[in-house]
C-alpha positions as CSV (number, residue, x, y, z in Angstrom):
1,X,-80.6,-38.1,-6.6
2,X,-83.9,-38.8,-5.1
3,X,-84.0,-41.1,-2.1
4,X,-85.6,-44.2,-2.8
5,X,-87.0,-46.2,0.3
6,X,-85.7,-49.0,0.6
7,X,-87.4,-51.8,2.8
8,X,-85.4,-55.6,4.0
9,X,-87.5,-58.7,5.4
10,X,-85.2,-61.2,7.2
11,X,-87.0,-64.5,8.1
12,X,-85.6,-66.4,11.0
13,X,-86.0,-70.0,12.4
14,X,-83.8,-71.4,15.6
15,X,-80.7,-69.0,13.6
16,X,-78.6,-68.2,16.8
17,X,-75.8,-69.5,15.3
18,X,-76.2,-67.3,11.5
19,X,-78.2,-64.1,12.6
20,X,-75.6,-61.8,13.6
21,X,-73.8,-62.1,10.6
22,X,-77.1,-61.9,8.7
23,X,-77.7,-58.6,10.1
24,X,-74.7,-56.8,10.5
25,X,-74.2,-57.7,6.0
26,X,-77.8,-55.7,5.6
27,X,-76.4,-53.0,8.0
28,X,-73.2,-52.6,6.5
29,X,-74.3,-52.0,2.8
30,X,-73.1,-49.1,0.7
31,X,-76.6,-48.3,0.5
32,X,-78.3,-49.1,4.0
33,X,-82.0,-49.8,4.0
34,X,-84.4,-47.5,5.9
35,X,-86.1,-50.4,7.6
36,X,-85.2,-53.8,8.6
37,X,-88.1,-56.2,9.7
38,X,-86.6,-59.6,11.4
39,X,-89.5,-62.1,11.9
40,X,-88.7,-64.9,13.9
41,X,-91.3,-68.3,13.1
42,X,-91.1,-69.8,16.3
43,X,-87.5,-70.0,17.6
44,X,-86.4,-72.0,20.2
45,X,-83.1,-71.5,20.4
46,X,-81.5,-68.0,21.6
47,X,-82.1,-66.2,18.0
48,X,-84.3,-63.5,20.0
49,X,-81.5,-62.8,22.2
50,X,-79.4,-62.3,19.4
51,X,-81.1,-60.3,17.6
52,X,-81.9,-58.0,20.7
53,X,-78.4,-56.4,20.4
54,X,-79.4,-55.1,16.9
55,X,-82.4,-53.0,17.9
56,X,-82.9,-49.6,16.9
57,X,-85.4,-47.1,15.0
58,X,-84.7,-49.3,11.7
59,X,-84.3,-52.3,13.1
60,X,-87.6,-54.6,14.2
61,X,-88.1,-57.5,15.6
62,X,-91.3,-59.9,15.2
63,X,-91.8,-63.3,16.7
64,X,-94.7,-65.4,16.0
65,X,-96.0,-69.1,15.9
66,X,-93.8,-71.6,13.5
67,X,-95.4,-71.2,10.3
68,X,-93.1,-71.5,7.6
69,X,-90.8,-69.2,5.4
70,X,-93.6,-67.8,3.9
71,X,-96.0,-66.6,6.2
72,X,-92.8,-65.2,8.1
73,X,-92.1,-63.2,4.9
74,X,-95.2,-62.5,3.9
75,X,-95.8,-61.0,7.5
76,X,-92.7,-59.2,7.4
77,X,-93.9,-58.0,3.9
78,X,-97.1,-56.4,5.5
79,X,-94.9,-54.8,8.4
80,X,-93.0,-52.6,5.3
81,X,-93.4,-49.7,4.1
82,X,-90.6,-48.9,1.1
83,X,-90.6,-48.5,-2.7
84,X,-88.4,-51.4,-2.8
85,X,-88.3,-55.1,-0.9
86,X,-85.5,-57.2,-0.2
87,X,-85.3,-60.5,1.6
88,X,-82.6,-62.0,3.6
89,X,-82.7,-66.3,5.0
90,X,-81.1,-65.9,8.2
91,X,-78.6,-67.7,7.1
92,X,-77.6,-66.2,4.1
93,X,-75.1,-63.2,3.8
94,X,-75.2,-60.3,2.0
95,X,-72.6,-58.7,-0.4
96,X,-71.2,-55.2,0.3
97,X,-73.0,-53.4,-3.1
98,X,-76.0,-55.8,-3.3
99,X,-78.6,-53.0,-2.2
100,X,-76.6,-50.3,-4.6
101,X,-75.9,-52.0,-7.4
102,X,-79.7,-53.4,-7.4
103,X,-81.1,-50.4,-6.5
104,X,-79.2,-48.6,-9.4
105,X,-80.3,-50.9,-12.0
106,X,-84.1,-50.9,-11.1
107,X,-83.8,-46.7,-11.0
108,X,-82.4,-46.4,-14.1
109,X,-84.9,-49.4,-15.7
110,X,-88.0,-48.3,-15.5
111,X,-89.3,-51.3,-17.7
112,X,-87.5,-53.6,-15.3
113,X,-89.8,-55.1,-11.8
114,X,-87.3,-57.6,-9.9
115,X,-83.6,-57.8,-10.4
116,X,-81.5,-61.0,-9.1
117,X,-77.6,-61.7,-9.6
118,X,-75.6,-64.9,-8.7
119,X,-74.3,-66.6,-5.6
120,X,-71.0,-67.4,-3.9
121,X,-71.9,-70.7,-2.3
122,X,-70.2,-71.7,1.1
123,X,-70.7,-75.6,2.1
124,X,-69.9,-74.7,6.3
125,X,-68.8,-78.6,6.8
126,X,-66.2,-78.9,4.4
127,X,-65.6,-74.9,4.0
128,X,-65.5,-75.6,0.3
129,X,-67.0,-72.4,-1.8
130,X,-67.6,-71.2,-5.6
131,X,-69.4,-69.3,-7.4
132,X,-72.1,-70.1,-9.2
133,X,-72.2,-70.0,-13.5
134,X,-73.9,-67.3,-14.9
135,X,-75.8,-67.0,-18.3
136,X,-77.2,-63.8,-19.8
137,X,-80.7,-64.5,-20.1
138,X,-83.3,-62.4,-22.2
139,X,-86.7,-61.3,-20.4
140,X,-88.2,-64.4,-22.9
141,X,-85.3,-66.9,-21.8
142,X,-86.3,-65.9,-18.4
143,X,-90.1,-66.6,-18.7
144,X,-89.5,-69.7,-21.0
145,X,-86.5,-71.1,-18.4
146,X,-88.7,-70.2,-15.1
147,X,-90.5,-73.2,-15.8
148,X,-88.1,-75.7,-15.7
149,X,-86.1,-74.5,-13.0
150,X,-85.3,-71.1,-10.5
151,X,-83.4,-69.3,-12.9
152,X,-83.9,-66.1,-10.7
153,X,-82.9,-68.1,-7.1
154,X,-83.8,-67.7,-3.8
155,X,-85.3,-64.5,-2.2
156,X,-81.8,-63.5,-1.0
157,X,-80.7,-62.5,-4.2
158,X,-83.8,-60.6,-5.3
159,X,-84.8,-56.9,-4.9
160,X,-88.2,-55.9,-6.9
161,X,-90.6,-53.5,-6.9
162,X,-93.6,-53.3,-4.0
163,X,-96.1,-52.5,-6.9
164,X,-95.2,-56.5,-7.9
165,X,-96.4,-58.1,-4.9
166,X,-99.2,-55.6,-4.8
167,X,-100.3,-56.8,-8.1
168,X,-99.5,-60.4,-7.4
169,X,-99.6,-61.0,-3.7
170,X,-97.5,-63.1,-1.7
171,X,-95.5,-66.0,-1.0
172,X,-98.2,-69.4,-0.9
173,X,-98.1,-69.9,3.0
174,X,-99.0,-73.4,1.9
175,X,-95.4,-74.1,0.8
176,X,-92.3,-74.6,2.9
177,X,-90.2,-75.4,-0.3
178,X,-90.4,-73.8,-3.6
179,X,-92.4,-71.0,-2.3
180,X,-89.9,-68.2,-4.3
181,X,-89.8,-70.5,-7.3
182,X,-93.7,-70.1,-7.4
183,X,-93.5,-66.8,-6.7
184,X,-91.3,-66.1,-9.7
185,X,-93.6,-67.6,-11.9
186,X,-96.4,-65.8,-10.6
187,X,-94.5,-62.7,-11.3
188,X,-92.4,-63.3,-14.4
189,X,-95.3,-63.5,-17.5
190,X,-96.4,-59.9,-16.1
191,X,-93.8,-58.1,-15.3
192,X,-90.0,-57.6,-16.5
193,X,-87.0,-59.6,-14.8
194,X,-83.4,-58.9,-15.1
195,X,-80.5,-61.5,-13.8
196,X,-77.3,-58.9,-13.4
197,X,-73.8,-61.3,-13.4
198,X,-73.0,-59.4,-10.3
199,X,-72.6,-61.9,-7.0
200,X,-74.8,-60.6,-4.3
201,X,-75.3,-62.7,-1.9
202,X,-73.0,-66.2,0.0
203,X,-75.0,-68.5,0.2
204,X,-74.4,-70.8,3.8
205,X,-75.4,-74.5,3.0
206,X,-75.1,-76.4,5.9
207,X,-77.2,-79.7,7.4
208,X,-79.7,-77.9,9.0
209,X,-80.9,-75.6,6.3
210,X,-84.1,-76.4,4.6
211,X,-82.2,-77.0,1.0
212,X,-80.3,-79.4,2.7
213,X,-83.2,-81.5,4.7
214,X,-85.4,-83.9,2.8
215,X,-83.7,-83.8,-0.2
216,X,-85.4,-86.4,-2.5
217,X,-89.2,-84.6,-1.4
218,X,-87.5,-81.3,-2.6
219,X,-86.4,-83.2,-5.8
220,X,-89.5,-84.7,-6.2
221,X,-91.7,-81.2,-4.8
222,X,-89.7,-79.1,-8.1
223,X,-91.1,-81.6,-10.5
224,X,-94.6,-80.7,-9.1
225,X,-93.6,-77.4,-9.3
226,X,-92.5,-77.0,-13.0
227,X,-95.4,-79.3,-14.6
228,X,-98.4,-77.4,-12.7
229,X,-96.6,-74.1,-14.1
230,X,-96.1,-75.7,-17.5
231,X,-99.8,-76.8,-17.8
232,X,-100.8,-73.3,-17.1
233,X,-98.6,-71.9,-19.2
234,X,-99.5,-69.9,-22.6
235,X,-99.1,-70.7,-25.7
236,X,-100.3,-74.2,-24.7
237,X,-98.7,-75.6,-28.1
238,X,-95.4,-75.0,-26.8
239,X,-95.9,-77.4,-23.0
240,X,-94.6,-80.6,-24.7
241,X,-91.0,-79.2,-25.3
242,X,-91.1,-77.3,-21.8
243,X,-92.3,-80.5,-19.8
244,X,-89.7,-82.7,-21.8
245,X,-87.0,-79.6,-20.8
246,X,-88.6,-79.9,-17.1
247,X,-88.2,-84.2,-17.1
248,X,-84.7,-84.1,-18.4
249,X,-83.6,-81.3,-15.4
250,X,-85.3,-83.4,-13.0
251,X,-84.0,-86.9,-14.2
252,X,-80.5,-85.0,-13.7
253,X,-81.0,-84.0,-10.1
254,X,-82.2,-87.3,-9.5
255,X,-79.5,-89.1,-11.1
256,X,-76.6,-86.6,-9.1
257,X,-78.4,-87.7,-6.1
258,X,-78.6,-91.5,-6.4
259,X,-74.8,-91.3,-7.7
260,X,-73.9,-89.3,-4.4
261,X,-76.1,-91.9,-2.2
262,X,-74.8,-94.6,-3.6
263,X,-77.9,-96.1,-5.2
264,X,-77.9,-99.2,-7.2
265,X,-75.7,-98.9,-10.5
266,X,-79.1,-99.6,-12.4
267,X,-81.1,-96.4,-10.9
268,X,-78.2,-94.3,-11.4
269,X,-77.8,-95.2,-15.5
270,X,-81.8,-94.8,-15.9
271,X,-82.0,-91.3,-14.1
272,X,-79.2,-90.4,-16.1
273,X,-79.8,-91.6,-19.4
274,X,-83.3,-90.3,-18.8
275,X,-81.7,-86.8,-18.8
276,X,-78.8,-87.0,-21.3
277,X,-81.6,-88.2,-24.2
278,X,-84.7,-86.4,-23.3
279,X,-83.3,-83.3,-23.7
280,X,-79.2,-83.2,-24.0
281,X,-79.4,-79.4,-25.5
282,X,-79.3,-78.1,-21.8
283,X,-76.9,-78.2,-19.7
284,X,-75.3,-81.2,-22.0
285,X,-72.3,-81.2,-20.4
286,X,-73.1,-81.6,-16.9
287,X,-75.4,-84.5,-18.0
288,X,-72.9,-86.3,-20.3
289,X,-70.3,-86.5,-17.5
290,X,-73.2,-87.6,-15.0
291,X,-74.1,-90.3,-17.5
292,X,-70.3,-91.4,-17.7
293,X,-70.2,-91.5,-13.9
294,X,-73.3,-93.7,-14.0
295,X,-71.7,-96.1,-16.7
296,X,-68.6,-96.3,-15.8
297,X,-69.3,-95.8,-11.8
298,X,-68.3,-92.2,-9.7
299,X,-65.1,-93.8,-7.8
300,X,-63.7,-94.6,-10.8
301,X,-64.3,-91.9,-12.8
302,X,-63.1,-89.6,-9.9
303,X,-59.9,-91.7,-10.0
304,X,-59.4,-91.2,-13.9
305,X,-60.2,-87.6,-13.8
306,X,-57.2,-87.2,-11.3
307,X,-55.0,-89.2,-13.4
308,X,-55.8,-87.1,-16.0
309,X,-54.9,-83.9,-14.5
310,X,-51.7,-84.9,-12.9
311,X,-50.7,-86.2,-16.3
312,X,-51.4,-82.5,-17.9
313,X,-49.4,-80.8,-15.0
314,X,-46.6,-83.0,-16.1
């Protein structure tokens, strides 16, 4: 079997604490890539000392000005030189088999461009992890779904083709959030996208990570997201259904977050109720026990939910 190069971009920012780990889940795959790019956006903290342990003929390390995730991928992007691109966050870990089991796929699909999988998600402050659901989606699902929310998740997950990003060009160095999600809908209506049920990557959440910072603007910044894609979508007669798909998933985030901050008991039922009966046909279950937990308040409902399964133990 013909070699295929195989390029990895790892974006770093103050990671001394992730890095190592980072980088020794990219150098331990089954299939190792021929060149690792780190590019550190303006670290303050001892990541460039960490990193300096790694170096070696495949292994490179960049530093340059904060600017951003995406100017330190894009740059890392423009350092490559293989068939095939992958992306690591610094503080994100690889699986094993993610490179070969990617890289197999995409070989053997020539119709297929980018391939994703699913995540094993790791909260670091209360060591709590699971895995996250997955659905079999069609390449249609995927472009009609891509505009509500990041079906194909974050860069860590992905491996696709250079000839995309050729074609497409980069991440926006505009964004710091979102910039993957618009990425993905740049890419999706042109070429073909395949979301494998395989877990590739854990996923590290912890306070300081970008998810986890301003999490109402992030919120708030996927709305933007979604409706500027929607309004640009084709055919146009089909944006009212896909802008009432994107309300309902963002009256649902909003409504899990004013449950889990507490808000008053009134912005809590009309987030929620927003989300249940503008579109209940997605993810209805999550949203009808969200709406419960708004009606009937969270402690409570987290009381009765014990009760319950202590009772069927019995």
């Amino acid at each position: 079997m013909i070699r295929r190069r195989l390029s990895t971009v790892i974006n770093a920012y103050n990671s001394e604490q992730y890095i190592a780990d980072a980088l020794n889940s990219v150098i331990n795959q089954t299939y190792p890539a021929d060149e690792i790019i780190i590019v550190d956006d303006g670290s303050t903290d001892g990541t460039g000392e960490c990193v300096s342990k790694f170096l070696s003929k495949s292994v490179r390390y960049i530093y340059q000005s904060n600017q951003g995730p995406s100017a330190a991928r894009n740059r890392g992007i423009q350092e490559t030189t293989g068939e095939y691109i992958t992306f690591l966050d610094s503080d994100d870990l690889w699986l094993d088999d993610k490179n070969q089991v990617q890289l197999d796929f995409l070989s053997n699909h020539s119709d297929v461009y980018l391939v994703s999988g699913i995540a094993w998600w790791w909260d670091i402050a209360t060591g709590k992890r699971w895995l996250d659901p997955y659905r079999m989606r069609k390449f249609n699902e995927i472009r009609r779904d891509i505009l509500v929310e990041n079906v194909v998740g974050n860069p860590s997950m992905v491996m696709l083709k250079r000839v995309v990003l050729d074609k497409i060009g980069f991440f926006n160095p505009q964004m710091r959030w979102g910039e993957d999600w618009d990425l993905w809908i740049r890419i999706i209506p042109k070429f073909n996208v395949v979301i494998l049920p395989n877990p590739v990557i854990v996923y590290r959440s912890h306070p300081t990570s970008l998810s986890q910072t301003d999490i109402l603007e992030n919120i708030n910044r996927s709305w933007t997201i979604s409706s500027r894609a929607i309004m640009a979508s084709q055919p146009f007669w089909c944006r009212s259904i896909a802008r009432t798909r994107a309300w309902s998933h963002y009256a649902l985030q909003r409504a899990m977050y004013a449950l889990e901050k507490e808000s008053p008991r009134k912005t809590q039922l009309v987030y929620a109720a927003s989300a249940f009966f503008a579109y209940p046909f997605d993810k209805w279950r999550k949203k009808l026990r969200v709406l419960l937990q708004a009606i009937i308040g969270d402690s409570v409902y987290r009381t009765s939910k014990t009760k319950m399964k202590s009772r069927m133990k019995r």
